[in-house]
N, C-alpha and C positions, 0 to 999 in steps of 0.2 A: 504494500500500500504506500509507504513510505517514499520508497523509490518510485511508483508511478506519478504521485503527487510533484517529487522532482523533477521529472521529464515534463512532464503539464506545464509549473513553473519556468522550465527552462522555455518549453514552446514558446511560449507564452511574451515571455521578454526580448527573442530573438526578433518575432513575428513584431511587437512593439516597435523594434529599435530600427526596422527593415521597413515600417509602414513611416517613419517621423521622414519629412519632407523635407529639405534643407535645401541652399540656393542652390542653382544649377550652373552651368555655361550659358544655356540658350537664356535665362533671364538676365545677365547682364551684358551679352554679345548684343551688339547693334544700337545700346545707349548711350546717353551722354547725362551726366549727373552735375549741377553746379555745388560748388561748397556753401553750407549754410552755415557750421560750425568747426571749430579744431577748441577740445579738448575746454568746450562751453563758454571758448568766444565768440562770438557772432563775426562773421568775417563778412565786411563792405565791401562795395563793389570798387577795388585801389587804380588809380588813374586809367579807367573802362579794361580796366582786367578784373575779370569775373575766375575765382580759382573753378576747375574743373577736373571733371575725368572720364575721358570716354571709352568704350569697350568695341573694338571690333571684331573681325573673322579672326578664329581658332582662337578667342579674346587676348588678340593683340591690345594691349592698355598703354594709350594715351593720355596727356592732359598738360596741364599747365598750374603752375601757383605763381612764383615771378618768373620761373626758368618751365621751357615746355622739358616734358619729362614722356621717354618712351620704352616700352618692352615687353618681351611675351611673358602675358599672366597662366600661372595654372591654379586650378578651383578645386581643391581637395579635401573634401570635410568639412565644408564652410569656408577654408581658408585658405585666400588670395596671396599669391607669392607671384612677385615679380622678379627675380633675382638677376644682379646686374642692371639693373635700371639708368637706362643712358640721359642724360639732362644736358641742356645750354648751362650756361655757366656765368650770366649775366647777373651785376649786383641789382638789385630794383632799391628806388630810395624808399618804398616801405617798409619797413624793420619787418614785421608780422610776417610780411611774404616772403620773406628771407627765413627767417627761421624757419615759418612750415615747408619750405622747399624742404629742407633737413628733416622734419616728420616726414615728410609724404615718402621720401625716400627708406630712412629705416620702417618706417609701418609695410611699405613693401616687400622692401629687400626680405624683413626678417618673420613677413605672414602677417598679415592681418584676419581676422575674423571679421566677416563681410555677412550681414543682414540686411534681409528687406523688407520690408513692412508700408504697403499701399503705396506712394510715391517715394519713399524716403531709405536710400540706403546707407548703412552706418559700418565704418572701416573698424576694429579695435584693435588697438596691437600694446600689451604693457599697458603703461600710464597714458598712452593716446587713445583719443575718440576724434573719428573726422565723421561731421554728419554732410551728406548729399541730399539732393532734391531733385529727382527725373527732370531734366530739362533737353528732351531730345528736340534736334532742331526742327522737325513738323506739327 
């Protein structure tokens, strides 16, 4: 009895863990997300740069904060790894976007946990949070 009841339980959890739904490729292939927050600052729109990050085919990840930033992402259990992340290398006179270039680079490089929730996708990586807001261009 005992051991039946374990296999039941075991079912049971596997069946659980195999039905939970987590982001895919195909939900962030083909978007483009603007930054709304880094780690619960509100980020303004600094001299008509808007920070972003776009996703394309076999989600090649683009985007920009002061420096455009490019490389192939892979989506593994929730989490987005860009590794080797290639970037321009220009200073911007906004301090803010000079740092988060620095986040967005380690939160990549080193995996982020990538959630979505109705228009709004959230990076985490450590002590970072980058919030996004679907802003594809049609």
């Amino acid at each position: 009895m005992k051991k039946s009841l374990f296999v039941l339980a075991a079912a049971l959890t596997i069946s659980a863990c195999s039905s939970q739904t987590g982001v895919k490729q195909t939900d962030l292939q083909h978007h483009r997300f603007e930054l709304l927050s880094v780690d619960g600052q509100t980020v303004p729109a600094a001299q008509g740069r808007i920070p972003e990050i776009e996703f394309g085919s076999n989600l090649h990840v683009s985007g920009q904060m002061c420096n455009r930033f490019m490389g192939q992402g892979n989506l593994e259990n929730n989490v987005l790894t860009v590794k080797g992340l290639a970037s321009t290398m220009m200073l911007c006179p906004d301090e803010n976007l000079n740092k988060w270039d620095h986040v967005i680079s380690d939160v990549l490089n080193n995996g982020a946990a990538v959630s979505l929730n109705e228009n709004k996708m959230v990076l985490k990586q450590g002590k970072h949070t980058l919030v996004y807001r679907l802003k594809d261009r049609m």
